[in-house]
Residue frames relative to the residue before (quaternion, step in Angstrom):
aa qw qx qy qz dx dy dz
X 1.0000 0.0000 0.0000 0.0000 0.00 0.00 0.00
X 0.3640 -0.6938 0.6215 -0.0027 3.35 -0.84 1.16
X 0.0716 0.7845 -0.6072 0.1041 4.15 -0.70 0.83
X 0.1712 -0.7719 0.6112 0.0359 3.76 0.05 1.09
X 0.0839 0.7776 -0.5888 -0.2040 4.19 -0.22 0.37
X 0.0120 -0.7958 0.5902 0.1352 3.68 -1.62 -0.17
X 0.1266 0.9262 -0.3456 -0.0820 3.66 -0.72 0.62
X 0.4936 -0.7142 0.4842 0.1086 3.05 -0.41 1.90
X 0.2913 0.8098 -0.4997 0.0986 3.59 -0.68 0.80
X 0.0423 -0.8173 0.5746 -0.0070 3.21 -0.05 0.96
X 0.4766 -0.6035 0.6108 0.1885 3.88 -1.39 0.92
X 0.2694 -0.8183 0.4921 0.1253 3.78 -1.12 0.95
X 0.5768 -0.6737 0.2859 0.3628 3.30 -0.59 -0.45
X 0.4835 0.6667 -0.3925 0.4095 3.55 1.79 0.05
X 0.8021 0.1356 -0.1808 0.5528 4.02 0.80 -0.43
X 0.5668 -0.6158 0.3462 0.4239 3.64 -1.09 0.15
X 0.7971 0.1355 -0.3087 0.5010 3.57 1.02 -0.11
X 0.7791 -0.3534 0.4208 0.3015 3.43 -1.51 -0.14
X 0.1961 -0.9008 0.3829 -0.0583 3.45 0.09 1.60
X 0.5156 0.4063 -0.3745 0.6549 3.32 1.67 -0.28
X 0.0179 0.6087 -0.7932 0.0033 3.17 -1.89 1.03
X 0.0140 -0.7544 0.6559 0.0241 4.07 -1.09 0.69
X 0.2277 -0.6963 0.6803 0.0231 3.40 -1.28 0.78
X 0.0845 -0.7268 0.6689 0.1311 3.48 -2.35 0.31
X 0.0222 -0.8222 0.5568 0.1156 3.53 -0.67 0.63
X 0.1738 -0.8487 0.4835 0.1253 3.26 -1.26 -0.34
X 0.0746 -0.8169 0.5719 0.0083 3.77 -0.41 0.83
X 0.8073 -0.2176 0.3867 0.3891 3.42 -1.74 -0.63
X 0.7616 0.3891 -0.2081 0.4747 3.70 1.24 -1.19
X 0.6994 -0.2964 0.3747 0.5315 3.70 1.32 0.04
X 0.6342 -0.5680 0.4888 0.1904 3.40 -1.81 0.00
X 0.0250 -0.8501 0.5178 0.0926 2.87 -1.25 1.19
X 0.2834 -0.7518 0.5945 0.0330 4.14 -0.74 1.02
X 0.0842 0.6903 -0.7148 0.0739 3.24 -1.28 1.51
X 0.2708 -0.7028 0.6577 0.0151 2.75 -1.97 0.31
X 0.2025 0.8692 -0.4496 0.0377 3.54 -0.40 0.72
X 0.2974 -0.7339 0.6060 0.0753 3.55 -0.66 1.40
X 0.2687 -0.6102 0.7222 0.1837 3.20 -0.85 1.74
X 0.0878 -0.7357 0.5288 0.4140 3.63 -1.69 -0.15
X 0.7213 -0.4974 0.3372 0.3444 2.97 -1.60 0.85
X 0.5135 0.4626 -0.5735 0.4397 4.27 0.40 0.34
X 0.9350 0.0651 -0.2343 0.2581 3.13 -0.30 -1.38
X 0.7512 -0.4235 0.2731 0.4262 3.36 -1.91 0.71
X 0.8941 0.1555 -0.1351 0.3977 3.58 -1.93 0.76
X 0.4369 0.7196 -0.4843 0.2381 3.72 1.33 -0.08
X 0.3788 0.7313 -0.3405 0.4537 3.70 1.15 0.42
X 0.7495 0.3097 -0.0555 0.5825 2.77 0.68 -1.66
X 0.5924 0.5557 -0.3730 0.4486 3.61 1.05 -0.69
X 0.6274 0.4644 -0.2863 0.5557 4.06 1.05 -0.56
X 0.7289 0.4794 -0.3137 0.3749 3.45 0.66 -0.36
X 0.6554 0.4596 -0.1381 0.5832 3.16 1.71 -0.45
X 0.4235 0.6922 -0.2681 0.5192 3.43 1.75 0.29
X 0.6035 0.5393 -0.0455 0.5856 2.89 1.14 -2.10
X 0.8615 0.0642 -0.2947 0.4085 3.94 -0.15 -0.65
X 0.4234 0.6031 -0.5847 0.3394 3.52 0.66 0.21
X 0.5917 0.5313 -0.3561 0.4907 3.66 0.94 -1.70
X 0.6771 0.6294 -0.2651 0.2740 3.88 0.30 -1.42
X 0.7899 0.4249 -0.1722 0.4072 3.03 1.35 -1.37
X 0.4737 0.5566 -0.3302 0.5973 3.27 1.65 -1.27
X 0.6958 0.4772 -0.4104 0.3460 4.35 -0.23 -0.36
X 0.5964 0.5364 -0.2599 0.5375 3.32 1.40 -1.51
X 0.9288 0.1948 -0.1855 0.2548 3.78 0.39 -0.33
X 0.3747 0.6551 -0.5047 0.4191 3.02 2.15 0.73
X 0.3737 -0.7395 0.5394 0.1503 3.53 -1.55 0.49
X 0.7043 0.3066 -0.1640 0.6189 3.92 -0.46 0.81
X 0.8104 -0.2620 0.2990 0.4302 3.20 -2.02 0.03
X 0.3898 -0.6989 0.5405 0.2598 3.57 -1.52 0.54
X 0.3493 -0.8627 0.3563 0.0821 2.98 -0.72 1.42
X 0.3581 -0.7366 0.4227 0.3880 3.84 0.72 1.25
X 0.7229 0.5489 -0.3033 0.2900 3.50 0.34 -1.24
X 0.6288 0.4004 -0.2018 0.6352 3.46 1.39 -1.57
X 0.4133 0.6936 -0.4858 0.3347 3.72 0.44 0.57
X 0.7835 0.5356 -0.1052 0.2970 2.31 0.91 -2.35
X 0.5351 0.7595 -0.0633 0.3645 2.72 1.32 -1.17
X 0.8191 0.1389 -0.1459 0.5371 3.04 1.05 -1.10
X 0.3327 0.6028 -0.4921 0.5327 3.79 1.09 1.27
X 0.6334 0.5050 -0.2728 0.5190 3.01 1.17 -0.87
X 0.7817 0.3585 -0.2111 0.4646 3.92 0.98 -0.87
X 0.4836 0.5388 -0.4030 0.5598 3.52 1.54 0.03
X 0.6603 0.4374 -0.4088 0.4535 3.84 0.57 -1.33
X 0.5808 0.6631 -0.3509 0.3158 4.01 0.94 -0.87
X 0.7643 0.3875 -0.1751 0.4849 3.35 1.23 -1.53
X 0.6958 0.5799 -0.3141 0.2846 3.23 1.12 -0.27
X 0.6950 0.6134 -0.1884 0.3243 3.05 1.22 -1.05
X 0.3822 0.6987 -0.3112 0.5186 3.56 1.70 -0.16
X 0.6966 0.5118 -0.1637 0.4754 3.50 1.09 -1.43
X 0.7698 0.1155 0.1710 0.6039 3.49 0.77 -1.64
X 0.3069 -0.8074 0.5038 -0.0045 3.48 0.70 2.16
X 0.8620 0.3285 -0.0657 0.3804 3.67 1.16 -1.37
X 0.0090 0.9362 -0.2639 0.2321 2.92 2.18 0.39
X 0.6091 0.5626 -0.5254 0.1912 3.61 -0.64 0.38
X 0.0671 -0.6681 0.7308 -0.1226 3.85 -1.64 0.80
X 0.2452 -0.7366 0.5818 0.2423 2.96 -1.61 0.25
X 0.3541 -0.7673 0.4942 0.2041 3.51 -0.87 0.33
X 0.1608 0.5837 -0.7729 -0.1900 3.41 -1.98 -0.61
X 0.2648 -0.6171 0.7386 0.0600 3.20 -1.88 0.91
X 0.1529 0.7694 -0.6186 0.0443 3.49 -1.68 0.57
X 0.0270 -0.8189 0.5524 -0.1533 2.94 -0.42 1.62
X 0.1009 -0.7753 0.6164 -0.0938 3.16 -0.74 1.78
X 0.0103 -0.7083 0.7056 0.0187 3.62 -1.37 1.09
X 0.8382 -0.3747 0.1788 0.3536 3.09 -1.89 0.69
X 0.6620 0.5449 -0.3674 0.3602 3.33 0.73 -1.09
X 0.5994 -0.5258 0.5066 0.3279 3.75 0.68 -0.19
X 0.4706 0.5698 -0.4834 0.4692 3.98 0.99 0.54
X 0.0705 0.8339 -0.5379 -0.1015 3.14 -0.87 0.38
X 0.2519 -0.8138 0.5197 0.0648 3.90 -0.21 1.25
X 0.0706 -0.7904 0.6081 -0.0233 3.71 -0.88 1.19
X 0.1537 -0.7599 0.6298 0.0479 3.79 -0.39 0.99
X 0.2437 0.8675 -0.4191 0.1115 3.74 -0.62 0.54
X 0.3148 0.7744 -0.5288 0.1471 3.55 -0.47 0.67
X 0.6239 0.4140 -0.4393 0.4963 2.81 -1.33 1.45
X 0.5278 -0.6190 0.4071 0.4154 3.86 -0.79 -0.48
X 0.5303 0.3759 -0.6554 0.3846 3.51 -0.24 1.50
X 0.5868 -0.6413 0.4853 -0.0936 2.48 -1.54 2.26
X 0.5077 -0.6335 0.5796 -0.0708 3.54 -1.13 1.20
X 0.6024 0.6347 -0.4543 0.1670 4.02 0.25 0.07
X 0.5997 -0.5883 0.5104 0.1837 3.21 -2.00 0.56
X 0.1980 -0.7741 0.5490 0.2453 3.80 -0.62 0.54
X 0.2230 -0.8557 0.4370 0.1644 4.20 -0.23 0.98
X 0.7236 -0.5071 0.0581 0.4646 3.46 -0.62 0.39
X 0.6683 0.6572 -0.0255 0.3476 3.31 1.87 -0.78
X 0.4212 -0.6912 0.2808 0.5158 2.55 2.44 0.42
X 0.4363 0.6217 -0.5181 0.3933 4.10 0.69 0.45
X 0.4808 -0.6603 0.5719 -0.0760 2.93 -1.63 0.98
X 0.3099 0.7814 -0.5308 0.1077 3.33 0.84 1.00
X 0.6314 -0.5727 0.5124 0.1039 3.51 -1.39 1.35
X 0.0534 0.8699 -0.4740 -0.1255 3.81 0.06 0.82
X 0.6520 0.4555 -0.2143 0.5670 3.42 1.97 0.20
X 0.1174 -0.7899 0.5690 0.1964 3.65 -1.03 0.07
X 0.6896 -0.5425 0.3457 0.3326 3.60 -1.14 1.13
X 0.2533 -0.7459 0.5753 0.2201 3.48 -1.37 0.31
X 0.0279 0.8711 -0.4559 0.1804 3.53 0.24 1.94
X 0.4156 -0.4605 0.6217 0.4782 3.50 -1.14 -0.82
X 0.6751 0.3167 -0.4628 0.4792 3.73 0.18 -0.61
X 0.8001 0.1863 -0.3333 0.4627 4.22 -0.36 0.14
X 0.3089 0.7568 -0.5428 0.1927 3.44 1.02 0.39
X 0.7121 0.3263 -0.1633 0.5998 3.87 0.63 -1.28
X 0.9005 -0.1106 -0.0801 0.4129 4.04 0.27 0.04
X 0.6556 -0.4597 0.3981 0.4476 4.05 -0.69 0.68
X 0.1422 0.6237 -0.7675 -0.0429 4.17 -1.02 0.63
X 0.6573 -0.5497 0.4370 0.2735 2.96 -1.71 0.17
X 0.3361 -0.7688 0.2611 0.4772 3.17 -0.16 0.58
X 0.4710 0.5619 -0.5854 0.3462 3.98 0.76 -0.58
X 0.6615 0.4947 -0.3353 0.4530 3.98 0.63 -0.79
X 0.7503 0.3856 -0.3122 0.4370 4.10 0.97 -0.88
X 0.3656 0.5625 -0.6005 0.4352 3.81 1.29 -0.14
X 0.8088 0.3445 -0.2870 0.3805 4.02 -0.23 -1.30
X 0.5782 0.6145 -0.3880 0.3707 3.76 0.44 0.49
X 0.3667 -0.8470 0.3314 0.1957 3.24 0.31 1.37
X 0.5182 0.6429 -0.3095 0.4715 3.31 2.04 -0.68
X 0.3284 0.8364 -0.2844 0.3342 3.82 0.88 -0.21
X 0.7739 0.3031 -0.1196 0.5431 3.22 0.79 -1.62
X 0.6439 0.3229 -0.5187 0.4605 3.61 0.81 0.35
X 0.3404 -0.8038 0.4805 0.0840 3.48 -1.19 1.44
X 0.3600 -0.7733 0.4551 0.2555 3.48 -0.89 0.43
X 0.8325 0.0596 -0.2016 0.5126 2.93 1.39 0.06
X 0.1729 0.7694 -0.6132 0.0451 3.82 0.08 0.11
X 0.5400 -0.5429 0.5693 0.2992 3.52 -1.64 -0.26
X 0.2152 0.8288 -0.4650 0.2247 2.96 0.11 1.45
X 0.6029 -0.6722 0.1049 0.4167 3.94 -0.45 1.49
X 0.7477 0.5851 -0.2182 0.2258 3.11 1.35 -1.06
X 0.7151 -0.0401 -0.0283 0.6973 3.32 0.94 0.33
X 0.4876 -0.7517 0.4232 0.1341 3.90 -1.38 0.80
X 0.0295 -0.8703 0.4916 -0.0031 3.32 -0.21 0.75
X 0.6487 -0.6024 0.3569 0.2984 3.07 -0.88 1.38
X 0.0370 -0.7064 0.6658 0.2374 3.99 -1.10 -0.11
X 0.5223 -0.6359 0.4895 0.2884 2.95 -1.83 0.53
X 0.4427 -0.6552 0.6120 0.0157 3.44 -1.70 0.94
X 0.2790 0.7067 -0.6496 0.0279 3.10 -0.82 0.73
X 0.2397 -0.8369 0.4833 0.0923 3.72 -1.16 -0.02
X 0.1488 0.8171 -0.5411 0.1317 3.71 -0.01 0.92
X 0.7398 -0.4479 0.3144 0.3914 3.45 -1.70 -0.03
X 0.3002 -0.6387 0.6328 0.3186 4.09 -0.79 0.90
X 0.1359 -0.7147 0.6830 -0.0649 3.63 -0.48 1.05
X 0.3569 -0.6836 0.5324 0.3491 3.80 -0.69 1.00
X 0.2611 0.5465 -0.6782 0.4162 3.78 -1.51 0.85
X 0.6370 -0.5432 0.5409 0.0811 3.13 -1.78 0.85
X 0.0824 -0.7502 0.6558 -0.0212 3.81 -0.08 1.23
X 0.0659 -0.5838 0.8087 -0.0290 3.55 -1.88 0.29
X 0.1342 -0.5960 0.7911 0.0301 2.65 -1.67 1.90
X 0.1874 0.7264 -0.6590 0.0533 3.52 -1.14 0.55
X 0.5277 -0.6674 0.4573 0.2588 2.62 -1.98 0.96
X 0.7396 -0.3398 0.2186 0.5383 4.11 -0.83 -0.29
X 0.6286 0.4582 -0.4482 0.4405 3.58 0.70 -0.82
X 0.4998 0.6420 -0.4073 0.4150 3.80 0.94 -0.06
X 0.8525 0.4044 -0.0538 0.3270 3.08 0.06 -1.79
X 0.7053 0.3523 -0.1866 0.5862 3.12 1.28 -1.76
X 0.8521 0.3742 -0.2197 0.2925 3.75 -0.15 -1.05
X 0.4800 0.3382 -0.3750 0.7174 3.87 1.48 0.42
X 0.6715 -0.3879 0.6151 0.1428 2.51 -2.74 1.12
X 0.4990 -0.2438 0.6341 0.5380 3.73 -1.50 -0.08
X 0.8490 0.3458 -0.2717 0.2930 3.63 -0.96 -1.06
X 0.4633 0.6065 -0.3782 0.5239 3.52 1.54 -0.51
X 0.8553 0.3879 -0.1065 0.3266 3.34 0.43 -1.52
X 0.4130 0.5199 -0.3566 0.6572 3.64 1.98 0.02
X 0.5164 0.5587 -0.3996 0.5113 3.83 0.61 -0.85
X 0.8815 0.2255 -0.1820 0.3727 3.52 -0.23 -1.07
X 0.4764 0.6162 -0.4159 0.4694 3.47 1.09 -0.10
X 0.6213 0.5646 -0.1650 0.5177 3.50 1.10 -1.62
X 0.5289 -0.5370 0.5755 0.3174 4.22 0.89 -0.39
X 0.7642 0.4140 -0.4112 0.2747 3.33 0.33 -0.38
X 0.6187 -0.5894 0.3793 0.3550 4.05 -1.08 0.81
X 0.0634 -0.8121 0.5791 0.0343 3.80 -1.09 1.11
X 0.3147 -0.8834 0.3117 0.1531 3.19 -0.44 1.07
X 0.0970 -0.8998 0.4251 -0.0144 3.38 -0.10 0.99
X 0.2399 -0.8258 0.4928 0.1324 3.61 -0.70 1.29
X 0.8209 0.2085 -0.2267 0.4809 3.57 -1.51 -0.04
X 0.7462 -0.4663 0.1828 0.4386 3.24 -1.73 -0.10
X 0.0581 -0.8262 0.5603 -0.0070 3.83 -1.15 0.65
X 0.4527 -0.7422 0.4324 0.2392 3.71 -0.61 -0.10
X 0.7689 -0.3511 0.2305 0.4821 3.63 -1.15 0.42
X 0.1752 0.8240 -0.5344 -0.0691 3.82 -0.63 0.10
X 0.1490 0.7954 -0.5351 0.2425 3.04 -0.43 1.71
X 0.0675 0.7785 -0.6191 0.0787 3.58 -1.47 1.12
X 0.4977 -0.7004 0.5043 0.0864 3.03 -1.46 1.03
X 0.1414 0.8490 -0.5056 0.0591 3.55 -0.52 0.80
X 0.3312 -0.7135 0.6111 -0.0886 2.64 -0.67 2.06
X 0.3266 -0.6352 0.6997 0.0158 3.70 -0.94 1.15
X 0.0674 -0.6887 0.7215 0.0248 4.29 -0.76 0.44
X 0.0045 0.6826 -0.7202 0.1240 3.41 -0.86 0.52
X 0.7861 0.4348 -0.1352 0.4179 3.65 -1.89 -0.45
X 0.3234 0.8224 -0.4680 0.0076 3.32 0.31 -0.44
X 0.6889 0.4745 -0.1032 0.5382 3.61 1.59 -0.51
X 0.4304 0.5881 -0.3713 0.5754 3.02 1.87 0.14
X 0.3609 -0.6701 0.6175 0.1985 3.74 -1.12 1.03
X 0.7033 0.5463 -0.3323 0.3105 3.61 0.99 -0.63
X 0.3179 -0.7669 0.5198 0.2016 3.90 -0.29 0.40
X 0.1793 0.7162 -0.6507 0.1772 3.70 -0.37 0.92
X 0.1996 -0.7777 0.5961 -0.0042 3.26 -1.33 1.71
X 0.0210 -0.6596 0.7482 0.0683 3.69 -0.86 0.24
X 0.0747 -0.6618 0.7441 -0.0518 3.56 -1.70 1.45
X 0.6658 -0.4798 0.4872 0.2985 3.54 -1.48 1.45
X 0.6792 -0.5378 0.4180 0.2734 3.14 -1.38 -0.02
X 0.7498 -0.3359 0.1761 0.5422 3.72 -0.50 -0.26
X 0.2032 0.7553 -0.6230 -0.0128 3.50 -1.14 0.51
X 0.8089 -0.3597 0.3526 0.3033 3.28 -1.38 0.10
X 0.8868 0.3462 0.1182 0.2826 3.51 -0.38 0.52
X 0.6894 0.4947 -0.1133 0.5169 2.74 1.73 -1.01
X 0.1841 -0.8013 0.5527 0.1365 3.58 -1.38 0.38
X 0.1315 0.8471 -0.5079 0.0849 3.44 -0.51 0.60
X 0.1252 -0.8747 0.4420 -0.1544 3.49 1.12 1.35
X 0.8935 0.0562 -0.1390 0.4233 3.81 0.20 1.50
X 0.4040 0.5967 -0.2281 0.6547 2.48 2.33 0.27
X 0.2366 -0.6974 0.6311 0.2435 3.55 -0.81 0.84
X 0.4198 -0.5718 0.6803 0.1844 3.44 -1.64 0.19
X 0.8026 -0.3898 0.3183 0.3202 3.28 -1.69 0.15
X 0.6724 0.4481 -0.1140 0.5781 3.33 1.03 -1.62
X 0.7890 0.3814 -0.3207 0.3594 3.42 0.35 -0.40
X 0.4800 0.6697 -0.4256 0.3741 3.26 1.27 -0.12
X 0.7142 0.4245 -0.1882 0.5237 3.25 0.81 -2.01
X 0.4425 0.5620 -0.5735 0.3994 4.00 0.89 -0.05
X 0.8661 0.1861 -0.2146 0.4114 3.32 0.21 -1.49
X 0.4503 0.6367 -0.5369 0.3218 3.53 0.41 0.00
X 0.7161 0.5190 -0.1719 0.4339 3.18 1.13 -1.05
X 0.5295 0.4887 -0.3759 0.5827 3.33 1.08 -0.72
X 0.8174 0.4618 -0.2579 0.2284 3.45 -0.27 -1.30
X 0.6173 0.2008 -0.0988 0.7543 3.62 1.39 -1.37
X 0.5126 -0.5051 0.6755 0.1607 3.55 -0.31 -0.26
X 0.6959 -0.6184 0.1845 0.3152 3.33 1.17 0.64
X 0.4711 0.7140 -0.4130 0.3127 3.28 1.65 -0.45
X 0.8613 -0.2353 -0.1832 0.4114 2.97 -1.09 1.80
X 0.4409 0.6235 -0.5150 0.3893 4.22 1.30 -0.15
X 0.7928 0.2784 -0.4439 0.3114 3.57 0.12 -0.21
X 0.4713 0.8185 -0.3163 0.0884 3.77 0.85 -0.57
X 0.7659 0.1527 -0.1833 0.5970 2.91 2.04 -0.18
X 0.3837 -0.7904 0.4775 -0.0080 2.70 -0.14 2.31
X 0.5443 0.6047 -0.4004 0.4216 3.70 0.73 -0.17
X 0.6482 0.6301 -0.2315 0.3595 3.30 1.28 -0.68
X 0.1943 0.8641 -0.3603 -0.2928 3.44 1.46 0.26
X 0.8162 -0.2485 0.0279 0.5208 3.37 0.69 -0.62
X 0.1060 0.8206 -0.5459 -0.1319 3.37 -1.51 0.31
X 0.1913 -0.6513 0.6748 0.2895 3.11 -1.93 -0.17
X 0.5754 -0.6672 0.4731 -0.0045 3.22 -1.53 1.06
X 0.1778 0.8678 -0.4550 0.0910 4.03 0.57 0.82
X 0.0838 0.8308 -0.5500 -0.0120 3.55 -0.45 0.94
């Protein structure tokens, strides 16, 4: 299995810093991708998502074997414990996704970052729904739940003051082009906005708006027992702890061979190799 990652993050105008933070690890059981929308009320929830992100990152990077939903839970439950001492006013939503060779894919999520699937036709199809008051009592679409002011109160998110289960689900990792993102993704960009920024190119975006960031994880290989990752270059925000990066690759390639023949395919941005 092949997993190509990128993250597009862009800072809004509603807090001084950048409130989405997203991470990628990787173990024996496959890869795991978060996302975590600090929210812009309560105090340090930035920093409180960013410390969300590597705790999950690190605890994945050093479990051994299959992922164990239960011993997950468990430990969300012992991360939300250590954290909440730190960051009394703490709260963010999340999504997790954790894909292994076998073609399973697990999605942990609560709160309002969105899960979706790019199709061959350039469509954007949404394989989760937000945890609000406005879809709380019946399914809306989302182009119809972005404009509902009732939205931004969540029913569930990860928040310090008390723990709240998330929801689980589990289907086939089918190769195809997934996106975690956070609301300023989903709700506050066009389809064509949101192909725009995936694509690198710059969307302009007036008055006040909010962080708008998504992860895009490419699957490939699926029938391939071997695991080989490749992560964009630097960005904001991001973690990727055992995972080389663009720049660091060609650092050490260079250092080590002096470039002989390691850099020639720049397309290659980076990888690791798990059998």
């Amino acid at each position: 299995m092949r997993i190509k990652a990128n993250w597009h993050s862009r800072k809004g105008t509603k807090t001084a810093d950048n409130r989405d933070h997203a991470g990628l690890g990787t173990n024996t059981s496959g890869v795991m991708g978060i996302v975590v929308d600090g929210s812009t009320a309560g105090e340090n929830s930035g920093e409180y998502a960013e410390a969300i992100v590597r705790e999950v990152i690190d605890w994945f990077n050093g479990v051994q074997g299959a992922l164990d939903i239960d011993a997950f839970s468990k430990q969300l439950r012992g991360i939300h414990l250590d954290l909440r001492a730190r960051y009394p006013r703490g709260s963010a939503s999340f999504t997790i996704v954790h894909a292994d060779p076998r073609t399973r894919m697990t999605v942990i999520h609560a709160g309002d970052c969105l899960l979706g699937q790019i199709d061959r036709g350039d469509r954007i199809h949404w394989l989760t729904q937000p945890h609000t008051l406005a879809n709380a009592l019946k399914c809306v679409a989302l182009d119809e739940l972005s404009k509902i002011p009732a939205r931004h109160l969540l029913t569930k998110s990860f928040r310090s003051r008390e723990y709240t289960t998330p929801e689980i689900l589990e289907t086939d990792s089918l190769s195809g082009v997934y996106l975690i993102s956070t609301d300023g993704f989903w709700a506050e960009l066009s389809a064509h906005e949101q192909l725009a920024v995936i694509d690198g190119r710059e969307v302009q975006v007036n008055g006040e708006h909010d962080d708008c960031s998504v992860l895009e994880l490419t699957i490939t290989d699926n029938a391939d027992p071997q695991l080989i990752i490749h992560v964009g270059g630097a960005s904001p925000n991001f973690y990727s702890a055992h995972i080389l990066r663009l720049q660091d690759f060609h650092r050490l390639a260079a250092s080590n061979a002096k470039g002989a023949g390691l850099l020639s395919n720049r397309s290659a941005i980076a990888s690791i190799s798990r059998r």
